[in-house]
C-alpha positions as CSV (number, residue, x, y, z in Angstrom):
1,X,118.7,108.1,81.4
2,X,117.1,109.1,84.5
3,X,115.0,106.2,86.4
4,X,113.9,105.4,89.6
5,X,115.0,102.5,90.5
6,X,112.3,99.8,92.4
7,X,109.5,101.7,90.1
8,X,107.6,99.7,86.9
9,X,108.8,101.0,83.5
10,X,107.2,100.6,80.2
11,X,109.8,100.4,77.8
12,X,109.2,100.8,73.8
13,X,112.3,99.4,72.2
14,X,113.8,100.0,68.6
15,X,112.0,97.0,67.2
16,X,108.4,97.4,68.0
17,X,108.4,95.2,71.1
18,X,106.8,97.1,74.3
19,X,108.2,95.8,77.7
20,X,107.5,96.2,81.3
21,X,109.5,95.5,83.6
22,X,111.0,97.2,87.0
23,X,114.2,98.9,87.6
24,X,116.5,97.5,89.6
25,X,119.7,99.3,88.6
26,X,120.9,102.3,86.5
27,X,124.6,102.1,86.9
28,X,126.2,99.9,85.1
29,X,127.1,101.8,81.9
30,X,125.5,100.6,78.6
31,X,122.6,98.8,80.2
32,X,119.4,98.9,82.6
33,X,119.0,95.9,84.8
34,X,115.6,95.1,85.4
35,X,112.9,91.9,86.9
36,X,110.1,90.3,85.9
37,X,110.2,91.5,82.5
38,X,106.9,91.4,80.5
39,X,105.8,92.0,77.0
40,X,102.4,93.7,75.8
41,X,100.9,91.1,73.4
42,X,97.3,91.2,71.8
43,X,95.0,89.0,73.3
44,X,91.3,88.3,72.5
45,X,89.7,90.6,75.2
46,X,92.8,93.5,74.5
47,X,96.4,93.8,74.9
48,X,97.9,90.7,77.6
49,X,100.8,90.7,79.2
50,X,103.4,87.4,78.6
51,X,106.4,86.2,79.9
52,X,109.1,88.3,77.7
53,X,111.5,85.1,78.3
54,X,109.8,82.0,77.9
55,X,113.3,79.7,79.1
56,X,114.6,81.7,82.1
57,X,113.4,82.0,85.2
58,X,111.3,85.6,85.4
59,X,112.8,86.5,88.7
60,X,116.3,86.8,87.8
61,X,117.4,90.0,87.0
62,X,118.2,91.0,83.1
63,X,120.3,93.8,81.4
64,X,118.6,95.8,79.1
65,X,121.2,97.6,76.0
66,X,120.0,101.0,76.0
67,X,120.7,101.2,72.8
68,X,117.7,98.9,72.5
69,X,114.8,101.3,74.1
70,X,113.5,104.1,71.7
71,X,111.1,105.4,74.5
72,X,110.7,105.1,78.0
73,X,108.1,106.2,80.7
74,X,106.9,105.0,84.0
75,X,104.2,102.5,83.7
76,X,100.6,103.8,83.8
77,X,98.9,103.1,87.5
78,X,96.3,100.5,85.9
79,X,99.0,98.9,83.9
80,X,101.1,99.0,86.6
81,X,98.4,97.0,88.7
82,X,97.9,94.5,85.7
83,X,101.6,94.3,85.8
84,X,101.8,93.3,89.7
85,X,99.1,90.6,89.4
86,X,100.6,89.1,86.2
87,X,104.2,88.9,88.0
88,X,102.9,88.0,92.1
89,X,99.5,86.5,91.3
90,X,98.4,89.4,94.3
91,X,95.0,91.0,92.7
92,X,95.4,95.0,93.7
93,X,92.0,96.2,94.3
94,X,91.1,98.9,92.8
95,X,90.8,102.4,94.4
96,X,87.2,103.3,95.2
97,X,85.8,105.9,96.9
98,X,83.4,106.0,100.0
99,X,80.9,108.2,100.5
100,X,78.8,108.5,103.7
């Protein structure tokens, strides 16, 4: 598996569940270890994102079995964004562009 690590990862894994979470390390063999792992949830107004560990503290770092994920690919920009407010409470702005 080739990722970067320090980017934001959506990860689809064998049973249904999507994830996102960022990379912190690729080389310990058997497993991904990520932070701040999320999980895409409906909500009323569209998908949410919520806490994929409700009893551990979200800014330890967690090993994800690769023999878990059945797809992975780097996190859409404005999921990405969505993803950095949920875990930081920091509100990106978006990108806008001025004319004059």
């Amino acid at each position: 598996m080739n990722l970067t690590t320090g980017s934001v990862y959506s990860f689809k894994l064998n049973s249904g569940e999507e994830l996102i979470a960022k990379v912190i390390d690729t080389s310990e063999a058997g497993c991904i270890v990520v932070s701040e792992p999320v999980s895409v949830a409906p909500a009323n107004q569209g998908l949410g994102l919520v806490p994929s560990l409700f009893t551990a503290d979200p800014k330890n770092e967690y090993r994800l079995n690769t023999n878990s994920i059945a797809i992975f690919v780097l996190t859409d920009d404005s999921v990405k964004m969505k993803y950095i407010e949920a875990t930081t409470g920091i509100k990106v702005p978006d990108k806008k562009l001025i004319l004059g």
